[in-house]
N, C-alpha and C positions, 0 to 999 in steps of 0.2 A: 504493500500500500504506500510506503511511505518512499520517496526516492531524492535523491541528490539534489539539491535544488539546477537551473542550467546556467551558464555563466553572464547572460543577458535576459532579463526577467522579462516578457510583456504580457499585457492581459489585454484579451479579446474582447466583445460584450461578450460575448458566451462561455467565459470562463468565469471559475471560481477557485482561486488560490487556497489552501488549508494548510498552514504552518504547524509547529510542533515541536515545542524544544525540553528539553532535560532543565530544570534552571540552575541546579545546582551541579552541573558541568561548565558553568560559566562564571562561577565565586571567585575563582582566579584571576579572569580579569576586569573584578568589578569596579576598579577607577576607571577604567577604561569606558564604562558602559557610566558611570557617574558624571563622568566629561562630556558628553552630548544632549544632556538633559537641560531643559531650558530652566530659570530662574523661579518660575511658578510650580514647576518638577521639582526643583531642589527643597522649595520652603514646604513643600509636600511631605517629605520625604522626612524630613521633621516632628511631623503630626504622628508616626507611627510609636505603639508604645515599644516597641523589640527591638536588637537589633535584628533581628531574621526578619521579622517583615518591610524591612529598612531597603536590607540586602537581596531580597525577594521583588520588590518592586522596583528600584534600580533596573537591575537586570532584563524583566520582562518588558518593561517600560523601555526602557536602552535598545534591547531588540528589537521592539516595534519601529523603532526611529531607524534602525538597519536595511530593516525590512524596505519600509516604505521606500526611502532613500534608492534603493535598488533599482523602484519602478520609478521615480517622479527623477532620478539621476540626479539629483542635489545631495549635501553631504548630511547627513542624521542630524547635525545641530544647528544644520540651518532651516529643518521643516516649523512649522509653527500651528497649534493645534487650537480650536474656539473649542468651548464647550456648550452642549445644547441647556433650557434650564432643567434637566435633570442630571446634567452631567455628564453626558456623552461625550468621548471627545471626536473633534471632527476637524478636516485639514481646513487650514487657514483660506479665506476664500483671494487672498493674495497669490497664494500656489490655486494655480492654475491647470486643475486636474479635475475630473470628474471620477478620481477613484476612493472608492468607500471600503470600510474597514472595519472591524469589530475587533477585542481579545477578551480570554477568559483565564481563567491560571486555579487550578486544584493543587495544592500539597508542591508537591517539584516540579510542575508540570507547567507550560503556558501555550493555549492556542491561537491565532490569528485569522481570521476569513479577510479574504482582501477578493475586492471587484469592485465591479461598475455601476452595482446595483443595491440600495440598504440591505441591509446584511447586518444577523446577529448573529454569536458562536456561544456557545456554553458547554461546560467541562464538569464532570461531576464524578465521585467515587460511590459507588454501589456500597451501602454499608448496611449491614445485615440487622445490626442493631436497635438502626432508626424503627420508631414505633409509626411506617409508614400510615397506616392505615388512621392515627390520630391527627397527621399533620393533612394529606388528603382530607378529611372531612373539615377540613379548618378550611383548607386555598384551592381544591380542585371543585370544579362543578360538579351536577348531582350526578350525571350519565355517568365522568370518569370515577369519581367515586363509587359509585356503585357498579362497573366494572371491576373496581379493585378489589373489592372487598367478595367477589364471587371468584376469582382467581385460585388458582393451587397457592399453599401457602410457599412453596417454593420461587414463585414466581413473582410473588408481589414487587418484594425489593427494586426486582431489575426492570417491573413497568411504572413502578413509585420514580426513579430515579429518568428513565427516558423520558416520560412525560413532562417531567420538572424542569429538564433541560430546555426540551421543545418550545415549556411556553416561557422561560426565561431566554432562549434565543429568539424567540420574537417580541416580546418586551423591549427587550434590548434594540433590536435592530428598526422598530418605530420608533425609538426613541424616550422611550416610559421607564424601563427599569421593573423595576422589581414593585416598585410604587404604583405603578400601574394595576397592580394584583391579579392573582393569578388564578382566582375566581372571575375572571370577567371573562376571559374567555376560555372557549370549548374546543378540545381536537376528540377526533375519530382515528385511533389507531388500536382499534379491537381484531382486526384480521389480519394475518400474518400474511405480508408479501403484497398485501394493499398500502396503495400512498398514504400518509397520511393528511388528512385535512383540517384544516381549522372551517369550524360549524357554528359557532356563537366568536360573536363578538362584541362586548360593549362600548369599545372605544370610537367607533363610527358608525353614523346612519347606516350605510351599506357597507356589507362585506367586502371585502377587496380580494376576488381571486386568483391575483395573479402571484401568490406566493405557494414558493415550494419549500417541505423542509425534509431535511434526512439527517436519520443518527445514524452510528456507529456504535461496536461495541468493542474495545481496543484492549491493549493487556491491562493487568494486574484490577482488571475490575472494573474500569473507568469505563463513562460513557461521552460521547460527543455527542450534541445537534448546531444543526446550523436551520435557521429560516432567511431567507431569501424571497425579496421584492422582486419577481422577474415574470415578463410574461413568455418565456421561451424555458426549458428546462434545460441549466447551464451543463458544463460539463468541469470534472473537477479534478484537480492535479495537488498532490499532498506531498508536501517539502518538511524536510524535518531537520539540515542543519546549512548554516549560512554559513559559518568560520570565518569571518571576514576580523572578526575582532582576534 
């Protein structure tokens, strides 16, 4: 799945880029990834209570500025980022690109969706422990909830955990967040090998169908989704290490 990134990046409209990095394989050169962060990054970077999440966010942050820099061909600490009022960040409308971006980061881990189209990513650990079935009757609608709750008990976790992602990847990628809640809207991904669809939505008059999402189920447990604003169904290329630093 995952392959070498190529030495000249571009995106198409019908692509969709999927990054993927270890983060603590890049602790080594974390001044290095500290030096491209802009002045509103660094006083950020400050508000954390650890140093791990200090050194966690640097990093992940520092490689988004790598990344992007690849496609838009300017240096990482010259890109400049607005943020929406939830706090999305999004490229300065200075830089002169119509390419959009999401990332998400679990435990060691940080992903990036990068395209042409809104785009959200979300990254999550299957944890066996979590009392799914209490937090679903809190944030999932009644159909998904009660889906879940008629599952093998073997099974819940790992549709507790896809679903979560999905509707936190589209949260994200309209721009809402998590604030948005995640009772507002409805997906259909009850049958195995069917697309999944978003069916309720409360954040607009009318539904908007030109969105696709897909997860993933990757090692050690973890799950990926991505939702995507596109009215063509992209095609997808998954990069996992840049080395540039």
């Amino acid at each position: 799945m995952w392959q070498y990134p190529p030495q000249n990046l571009s995106l198409s409209n019908n692509d969709i880029h999927i990054w993927m990095i270890e983060i603590e394989s890049y602790r080594h050169n974390i001044y290095n990834f500290q030096e491209i962060l802009s002045p509103d990054e660094q006083e950020r970077i400050n508000r954390f209570s650890s140093k791990s999440l200090k050194e966690y966010f640097i990093i992940y942050r520092g490689y988004l500025r790598i990344i992007l820099s690849q496609y838009l061909t300017i240096k990482p600490d010259e890109i400049c980022f607005t943020y929406s009022s939830k706090g999305k960040p999004l490229l300065d409308q200075k830089i002169l690109s119509n390419i959009k971006f999401n990332l998400s980061h679990k435990n060691n881990y940080a992903v990036y969706a990068i395209s042409k189209y809104n785009v959200g990513i979300d990254l999550e650990k299957i944890d066996e422990k979590v009392r799914v079935e209490n937090i679903a009757k809190r944030y999932f609608c009644h159909d998904e909830f009660d889906y879940l709750i008629n599952l093998e008990s073997s099974k819940k976790a790992e549709y507790f955990f896809k679903l979560w992602t999905i509707k936190e990847a589209y949260l994200k990628a309209i721009g809402e967040g998590l604030s948005g809640g995640l009772d507002s809207i409805c997906f259909g991904l009850n049958k195995d090998n069917q697309p999944i669809k978003l069916v309720k939505e409360n954040h607009r008059q009318k539904k908007d169908d030109n969105w696709h999402f897909q997860t993933w189920n990757l090692l050690d447990n973890y799950i990926m989704s991505v939702a995507i604003d596109s009215p063509i169904k992209l095609k997808f290329y998954y990069y996992s290490d840049l080395s540039i630093i």
